[in-house]
C-alpha positions as CSV (number, residue, x, y, z in Angstrom):
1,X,15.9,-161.1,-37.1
2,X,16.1,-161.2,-33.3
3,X,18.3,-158.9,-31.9
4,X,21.5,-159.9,-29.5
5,X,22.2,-159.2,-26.5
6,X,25.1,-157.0,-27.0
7,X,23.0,-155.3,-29.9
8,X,20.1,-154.7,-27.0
9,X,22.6,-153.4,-24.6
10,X,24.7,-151.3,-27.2
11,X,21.4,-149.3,-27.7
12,X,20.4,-149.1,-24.2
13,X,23.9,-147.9,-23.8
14,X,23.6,-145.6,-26.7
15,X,20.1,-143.6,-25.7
16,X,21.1,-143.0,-21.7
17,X,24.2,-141.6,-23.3
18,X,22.1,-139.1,-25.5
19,X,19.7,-138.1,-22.8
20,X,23.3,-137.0,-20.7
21,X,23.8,-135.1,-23.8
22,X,20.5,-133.3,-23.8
23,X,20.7,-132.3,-20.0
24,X,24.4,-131.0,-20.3
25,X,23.5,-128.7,-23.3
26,X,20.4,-127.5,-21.5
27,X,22.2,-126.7,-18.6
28,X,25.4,-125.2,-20.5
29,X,22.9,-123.1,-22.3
30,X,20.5,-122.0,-19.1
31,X,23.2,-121.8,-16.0
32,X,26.3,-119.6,-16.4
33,X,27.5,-119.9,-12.8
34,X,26.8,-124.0,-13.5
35,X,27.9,-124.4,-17.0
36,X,28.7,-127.9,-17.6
37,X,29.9,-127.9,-21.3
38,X,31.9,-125.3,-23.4
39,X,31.5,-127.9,-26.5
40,X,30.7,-131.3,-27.8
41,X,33.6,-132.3,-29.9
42,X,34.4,-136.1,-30.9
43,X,31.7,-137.1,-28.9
44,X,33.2,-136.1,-26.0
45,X,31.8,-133.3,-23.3
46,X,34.0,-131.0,-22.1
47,X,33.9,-129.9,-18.1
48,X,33.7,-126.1,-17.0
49,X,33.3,-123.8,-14.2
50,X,31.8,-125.1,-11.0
51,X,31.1,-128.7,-12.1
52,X,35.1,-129.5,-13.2
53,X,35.1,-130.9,-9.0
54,X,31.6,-132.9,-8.9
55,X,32.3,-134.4,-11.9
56,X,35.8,-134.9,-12.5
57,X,36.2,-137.6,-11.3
58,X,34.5,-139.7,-14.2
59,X,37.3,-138.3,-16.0
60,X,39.3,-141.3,-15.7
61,X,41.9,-140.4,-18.6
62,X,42.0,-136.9,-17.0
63,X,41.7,-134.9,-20.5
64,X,39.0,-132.8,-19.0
65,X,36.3,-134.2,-21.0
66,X,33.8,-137.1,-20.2
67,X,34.2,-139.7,-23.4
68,X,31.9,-142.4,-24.4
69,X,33.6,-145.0,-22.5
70,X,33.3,-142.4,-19.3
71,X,29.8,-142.0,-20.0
72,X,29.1,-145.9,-20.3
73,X,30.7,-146.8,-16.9
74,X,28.7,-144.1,-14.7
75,X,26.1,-142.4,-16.9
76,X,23.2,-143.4,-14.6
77,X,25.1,-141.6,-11.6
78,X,26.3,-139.0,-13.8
79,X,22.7,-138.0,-15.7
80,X,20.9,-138.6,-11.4
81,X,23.3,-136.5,-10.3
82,X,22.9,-133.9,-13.4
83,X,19.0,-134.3,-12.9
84,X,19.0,-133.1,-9.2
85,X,21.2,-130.1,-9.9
86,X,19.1,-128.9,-12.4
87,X,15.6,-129.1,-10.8
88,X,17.7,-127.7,-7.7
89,X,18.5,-125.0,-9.9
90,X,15.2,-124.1,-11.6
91,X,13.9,-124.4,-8.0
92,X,16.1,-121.0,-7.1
93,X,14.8,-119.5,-10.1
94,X,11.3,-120.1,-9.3
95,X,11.7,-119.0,-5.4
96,X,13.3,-115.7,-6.6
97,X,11.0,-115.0,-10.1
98,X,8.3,-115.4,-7.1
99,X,10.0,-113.1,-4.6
100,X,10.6,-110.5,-6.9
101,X,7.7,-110.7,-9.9
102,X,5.0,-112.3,-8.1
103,X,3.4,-109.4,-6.2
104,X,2.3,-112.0,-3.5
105,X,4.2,-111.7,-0.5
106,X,4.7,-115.5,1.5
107,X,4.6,-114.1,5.1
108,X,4.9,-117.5,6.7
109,X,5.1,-121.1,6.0
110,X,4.4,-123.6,8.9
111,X,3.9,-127.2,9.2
112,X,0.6,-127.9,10.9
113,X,-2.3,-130.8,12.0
114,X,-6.1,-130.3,12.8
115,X,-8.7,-132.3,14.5
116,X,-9.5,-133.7,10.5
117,X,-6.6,-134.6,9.8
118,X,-4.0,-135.3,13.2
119,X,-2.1,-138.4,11.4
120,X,-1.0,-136.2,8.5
121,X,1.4,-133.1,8.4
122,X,-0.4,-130.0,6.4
123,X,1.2,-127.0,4.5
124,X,-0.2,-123.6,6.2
125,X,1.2,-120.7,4.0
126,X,0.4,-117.3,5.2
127,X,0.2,-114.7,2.3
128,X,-0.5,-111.3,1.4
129,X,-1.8,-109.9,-2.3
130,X,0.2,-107.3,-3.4
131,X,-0.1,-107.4,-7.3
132,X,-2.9,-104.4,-7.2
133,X,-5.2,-107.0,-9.0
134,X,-7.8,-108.9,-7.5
135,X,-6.6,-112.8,-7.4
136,X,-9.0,-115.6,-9.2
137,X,-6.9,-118.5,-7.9
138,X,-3.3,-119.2,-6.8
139,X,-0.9,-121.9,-7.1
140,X,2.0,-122.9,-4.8
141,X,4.3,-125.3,-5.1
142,X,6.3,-127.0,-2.6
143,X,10.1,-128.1,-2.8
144,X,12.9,-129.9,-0.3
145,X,10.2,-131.1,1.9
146,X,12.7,-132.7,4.8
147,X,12.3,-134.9,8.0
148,X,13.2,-134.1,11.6
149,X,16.8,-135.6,11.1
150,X,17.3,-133.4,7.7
151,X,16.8,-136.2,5.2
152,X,14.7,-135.3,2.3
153,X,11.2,-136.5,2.0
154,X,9.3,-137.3,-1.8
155,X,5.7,-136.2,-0.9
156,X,2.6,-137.5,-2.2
157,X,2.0,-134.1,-3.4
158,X,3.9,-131.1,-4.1
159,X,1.7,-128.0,-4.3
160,X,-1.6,-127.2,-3.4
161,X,-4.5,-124.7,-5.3
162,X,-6.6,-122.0,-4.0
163,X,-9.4,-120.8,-5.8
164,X,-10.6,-118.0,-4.2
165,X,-11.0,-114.0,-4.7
166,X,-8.6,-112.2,-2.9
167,X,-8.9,-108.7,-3.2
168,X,-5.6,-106.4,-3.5
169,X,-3.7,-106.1,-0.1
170,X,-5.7,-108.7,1.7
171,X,-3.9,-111.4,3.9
172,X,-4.7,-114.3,3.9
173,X,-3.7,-118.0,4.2
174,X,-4.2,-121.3,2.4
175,X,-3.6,-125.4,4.8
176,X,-3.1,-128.6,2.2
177,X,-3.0,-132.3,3.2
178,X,0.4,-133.6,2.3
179,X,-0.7,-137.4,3.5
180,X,3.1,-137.4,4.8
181,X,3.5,-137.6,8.6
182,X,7.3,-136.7,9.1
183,X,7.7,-133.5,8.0
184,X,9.9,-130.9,9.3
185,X,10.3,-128.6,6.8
186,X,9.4,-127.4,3.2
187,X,10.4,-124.5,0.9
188,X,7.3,-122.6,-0.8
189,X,6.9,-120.7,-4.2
190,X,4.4,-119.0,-6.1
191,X,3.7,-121.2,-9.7
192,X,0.6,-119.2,-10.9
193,X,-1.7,-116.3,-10.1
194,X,-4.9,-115.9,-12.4
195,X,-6.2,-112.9,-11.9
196,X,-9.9,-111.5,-11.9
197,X,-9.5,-109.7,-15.0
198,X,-8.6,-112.6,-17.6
199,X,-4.7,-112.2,-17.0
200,X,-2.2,-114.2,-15.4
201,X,1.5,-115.0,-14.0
202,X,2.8,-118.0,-15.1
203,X,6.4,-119.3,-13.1
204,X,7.1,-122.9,-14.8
């Protein structure tokens, strides 16, 4: 029996509703400071802490909770907008688990060209080993890559490999190819360090 329309719609309807779910638990269970939800009751998500004013104002019956109908009418916005704050906030994680845990000081990050190369913009990340290991290979990972007027740009790539030994307390530095030719700027963390001796640091 072929399905209708409505039926088509009312399930389209009903899944981007449940993926919103998904993210707001994750996030009410991994983000204190962002907590979305306190509960799901009724099918209806209540709003907390720092998100009641980015989010409010889907609450168009103003009970402090997002129904279905709520949902319906601006989920896509709602789950983009959710989406974004959470890679924004895992990004923050990863730039301070890296910071603090890594043992590889980032000295410098700079946006460069060479004679290769002079259409495309390439990441240059100066770095310094300071894990007292000897480093196999190293994996950075690149995040709110941004043009000269502050917009942000979606690279080809986001993160570039080195394999390489790097003994402890060497400097060193890594360039990548971004094939992008307007960037400005770009934030850098470490992903993962294997090191010489069969162990390594994992940050995703």
């Amino acid at each position: 029996m072929e399905m209708t329309k409505e039926t088509k719609r009312n399930i389209i309807v009903g899944i981007i509703i449940l993926i919103v779910f998904v993210l707001f638990a994750k996030m009410a269970f991994t983000s204190p400071k962002t907590k979305i939800t306190d509960k799901v009751d009724d099918d209806k998500i209540e709003l907390s802490g720092d998100m009641v004013n980015k989010y409010g104002k889907f609450d168009i019956d103003g009970d402090g909770r997002l129904d279905e109908y709520e949902m319906k009418e601006y989920s896509s916005y709602v789950m983009d907008s959710m989406v974004n704050d959470i890679e924004v906030e895992n990004n923050n994680k990863r730039v301070k688990n890296s910071l603090e845990n890594s043992g590889v000081d980032i000295t410098k990050v700079t946006i460069t060209h060479d004679e290769y190369s002079p259409k495309w913009d390439n990441v240059k990340i100066n770095f310094k080993n300071n894990t007292g290991k000897t480093i196999k290979a190293i994996r950075f990972k690149w995040y709110d890559v941004k043009n000269a007027f502050g917009e942000e740009i979606n690279p080809t790539y986001t993160g570039g490999n080195m394999t390489e030994i790097i003994s402890n307390g060497r400097q060193t530095y890594g360039v990548w190819e971004t094939y992008e030719d307007q960037i400005e700027s770009v934030k850098v963390y470490i992903s993962k360090i294997v090191f010489t001796d069969g162990t390594t640091w994992d940050n995703e």
